[in-house]
N, C-alpha and C positions, 0 to 999 in steps of 0.2 A: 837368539835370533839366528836364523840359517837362511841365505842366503844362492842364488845360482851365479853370482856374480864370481869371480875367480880373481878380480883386481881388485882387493883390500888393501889398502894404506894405513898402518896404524900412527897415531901423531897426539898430537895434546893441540886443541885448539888455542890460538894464540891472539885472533882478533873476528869481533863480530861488529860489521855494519849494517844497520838497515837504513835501507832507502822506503821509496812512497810503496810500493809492492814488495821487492826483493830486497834480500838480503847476501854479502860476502862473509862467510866462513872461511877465512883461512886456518890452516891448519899444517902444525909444521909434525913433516913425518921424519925429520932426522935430516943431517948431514947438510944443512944447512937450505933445504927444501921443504918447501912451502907451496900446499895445492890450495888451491881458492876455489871451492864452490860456491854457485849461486841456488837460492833455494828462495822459497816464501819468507815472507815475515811472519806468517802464520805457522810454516814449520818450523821456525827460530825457536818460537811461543810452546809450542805443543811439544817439541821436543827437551824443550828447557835450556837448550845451548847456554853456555858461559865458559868465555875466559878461561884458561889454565885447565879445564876437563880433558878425561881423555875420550878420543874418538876416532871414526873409522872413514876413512874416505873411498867412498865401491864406487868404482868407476867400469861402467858399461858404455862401451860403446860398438855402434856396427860399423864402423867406419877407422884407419887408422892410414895417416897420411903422414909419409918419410920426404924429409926435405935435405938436403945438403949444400954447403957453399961452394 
């Protein structure tokens, strides 16, 4: 798989939900973080997600907003 994205996470998935459409993929990349994608129940399915696998979390976005207290 190649990719143009440039933000890869690598992680062992650690929990899958599905709800009535979507579904939460979290995925822990280390160091005690954890990203949660939301994706189809249908790509859960197709892609065969489960539990303790390893996986990639690409994250694209165009937008990136810095907050501070």
């Amino acid at each position: 798989m190649r990719l143009s994205a440039r933000n890869q996470l690598k992680g062992r998935i650690v929990e899958v939900t599905k709800g009535q459409t979507t579904a939460h993929v979290r995925i822990d990349i280390g160091g005690g973080t954890i990203v949660t994608a939301s994706v189809t129940n249908e790509a859960v399915d197709e892609l065969g997600l489960k539990v303790g696998e390893a996986a990639h979390a690409v994250i694209k976005a165009s937008d990136v907003m810095v907050a501070v207290d």
